[in-house]
C-alpha positions as CSV (number, residue, x, y, z in Angstrom):
1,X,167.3,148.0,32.2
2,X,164.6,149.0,34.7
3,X,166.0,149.8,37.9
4,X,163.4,147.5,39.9
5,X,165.6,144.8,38.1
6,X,168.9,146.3,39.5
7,X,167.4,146.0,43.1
8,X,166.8,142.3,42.9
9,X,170.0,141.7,41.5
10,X,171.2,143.6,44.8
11,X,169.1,141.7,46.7
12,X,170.7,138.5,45.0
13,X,173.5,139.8,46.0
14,X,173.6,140.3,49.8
15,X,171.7,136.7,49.5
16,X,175.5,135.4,48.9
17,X,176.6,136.6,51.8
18,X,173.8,135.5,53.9
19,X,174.5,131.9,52.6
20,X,177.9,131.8,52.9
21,X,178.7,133.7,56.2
22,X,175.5,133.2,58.6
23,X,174.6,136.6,59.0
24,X,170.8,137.1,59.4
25,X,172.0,141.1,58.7
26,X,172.2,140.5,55.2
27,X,168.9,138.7,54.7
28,X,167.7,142.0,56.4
29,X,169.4,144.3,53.8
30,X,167.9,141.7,50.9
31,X,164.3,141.9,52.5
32,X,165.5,146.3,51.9
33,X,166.3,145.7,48.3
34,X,163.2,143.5,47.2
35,X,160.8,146.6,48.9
36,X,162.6,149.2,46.8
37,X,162.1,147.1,43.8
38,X,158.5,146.8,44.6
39,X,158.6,150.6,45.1
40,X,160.4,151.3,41.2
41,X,158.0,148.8,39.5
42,X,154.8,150.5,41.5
43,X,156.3,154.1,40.0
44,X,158.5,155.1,42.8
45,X,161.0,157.6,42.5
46,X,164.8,156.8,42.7
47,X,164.8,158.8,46.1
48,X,161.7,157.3,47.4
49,X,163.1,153.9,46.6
50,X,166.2,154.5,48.7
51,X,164.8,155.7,51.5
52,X,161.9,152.3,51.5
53,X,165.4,150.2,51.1
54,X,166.8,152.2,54.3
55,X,163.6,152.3,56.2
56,X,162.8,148.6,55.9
57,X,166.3,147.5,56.0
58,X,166.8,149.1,59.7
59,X,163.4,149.0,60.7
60,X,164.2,145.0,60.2
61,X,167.4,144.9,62.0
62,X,165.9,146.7,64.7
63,X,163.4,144.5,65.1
64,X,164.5,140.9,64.4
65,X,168.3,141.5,66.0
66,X,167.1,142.1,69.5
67,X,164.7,139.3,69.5
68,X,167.2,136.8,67.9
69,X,169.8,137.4,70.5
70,X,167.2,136.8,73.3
71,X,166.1,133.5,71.8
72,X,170.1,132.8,71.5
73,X,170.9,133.5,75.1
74,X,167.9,131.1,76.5
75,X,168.5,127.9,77.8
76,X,167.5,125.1,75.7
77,X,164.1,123.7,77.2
78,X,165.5,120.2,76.6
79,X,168.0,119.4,79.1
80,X,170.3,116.1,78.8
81,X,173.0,114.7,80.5
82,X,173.9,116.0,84.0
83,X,171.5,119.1,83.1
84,X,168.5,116.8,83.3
85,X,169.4,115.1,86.6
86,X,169.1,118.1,88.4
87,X,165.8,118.6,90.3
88,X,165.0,115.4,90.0
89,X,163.7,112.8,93.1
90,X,166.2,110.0,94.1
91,X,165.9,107.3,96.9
92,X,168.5,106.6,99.5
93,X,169.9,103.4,99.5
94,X,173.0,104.4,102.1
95,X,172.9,106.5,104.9
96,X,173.5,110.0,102.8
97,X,175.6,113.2,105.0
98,X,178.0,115.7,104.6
99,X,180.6,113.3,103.7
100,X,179.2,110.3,101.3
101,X,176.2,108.1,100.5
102,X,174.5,106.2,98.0
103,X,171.5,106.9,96.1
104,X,169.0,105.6,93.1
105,X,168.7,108.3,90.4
106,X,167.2,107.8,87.3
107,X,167.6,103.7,88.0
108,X,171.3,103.9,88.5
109,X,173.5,104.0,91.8
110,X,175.1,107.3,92.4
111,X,177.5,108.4,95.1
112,X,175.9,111.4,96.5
113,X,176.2,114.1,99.9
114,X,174.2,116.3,101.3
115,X,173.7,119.9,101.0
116,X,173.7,121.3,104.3
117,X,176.3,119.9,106.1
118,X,174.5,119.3,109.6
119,X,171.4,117.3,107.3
120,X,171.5,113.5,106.9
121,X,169.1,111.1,105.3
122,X,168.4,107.6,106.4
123,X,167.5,104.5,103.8
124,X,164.4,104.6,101.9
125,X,164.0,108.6,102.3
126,X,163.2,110.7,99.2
127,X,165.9,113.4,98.3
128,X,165.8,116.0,95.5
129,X,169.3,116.6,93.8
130,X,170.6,119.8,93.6
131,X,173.2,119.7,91.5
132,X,176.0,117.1,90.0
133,X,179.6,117.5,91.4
134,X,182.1,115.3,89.1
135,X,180.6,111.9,89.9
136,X,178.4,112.7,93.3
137,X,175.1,113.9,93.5
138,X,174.4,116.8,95.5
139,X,171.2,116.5,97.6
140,X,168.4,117.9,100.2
C-alpha cells in the first residue's frame, strides 16, 4: 500500500478524536497528515513528508490556537438579560437618591438609587443606568 494512503488513514484517525472530544488540536494534526499525503503522492520522500506533517501541523496550532482563545475570551456582542439593561436611558417616575426611587426602564417599573450618593433626580428627569444590583437599578 502507498504510504500517501497511510497518511489519510492517520488523518481519519485524529478526525475521531476531533469528533468525539472537541479538540480543534486534532483537526490541526489531521490538516498535518492530509499535507504529507499530498507530499508522498506528489513524489516526496518519507523524510520530507514528516517534516510537511510537523511543519504544517505546528505552524497550524500556532496560528489558529492564539486566535481561537481571543475570540473565546470576548464578550458576546449580544447582551441579554440584566447585561442589556446596562447603559441604557430610563425616566424617573419617583424622586431617585442615595437610598431608593422609582424608575421606567425598558417599559417596566424598577426600584433604582443613585450613584453618587450626594446626586438626586427629580420626576421626569432622564438617567442612564449603570449597573443592576439584585432588583435595583443603579443610576447617574
Amino acid at each position: 500500500m502507498d504510504s500517501w494512503v497511510w497518511w489519510l488513514v492517520a488523518a481519519a484517525g485524529l478526525g475521531i478524536p476531533l469528533v468525539v472530544t472537541a479538540m480543534p488540536e486534532f483537526g490541526m494534526l489531521a490538516v498535518g497528515a492530509v499535507a504529507a499525503a499530498v507530499t508522498s503522492a506528489l513524489g516526496g520522500g518519507t523524510v520530507m513528508q514528516f517534516v510537511v506533517f510537523a511543519v504544517v501541523s505546528v505552524a497550524l496550532i500556532a496560528v489558529v490556537r492564539p486566535i481561537a482563545a481571543r475570540h473565546r475570551a470576548q464578550r458576546p456582542e449580544l447582551a441579554s438579560g440584566v447585561e442589556a439593561l446596562k447603559g441604557r436611558q430610563a425616566v424617573v417616575l419617583e424622586r431617585v437618591d442615595s437610598g431608593n426611587g422609582r424608575i421606567k426602564l425598558a417599559g417596566e417599573i424598577w426600584s433604582a438609587r443613585s450613584l453618587d450618593a450626594d446626586q438626586s433626580y427629580e420626576v421626569g428627569a432622564q438617567v442612564d443606568v449603570v449597573e443592576i444590583d439584585g432588583a435595583t437599578a443603579v443610576v447617574m
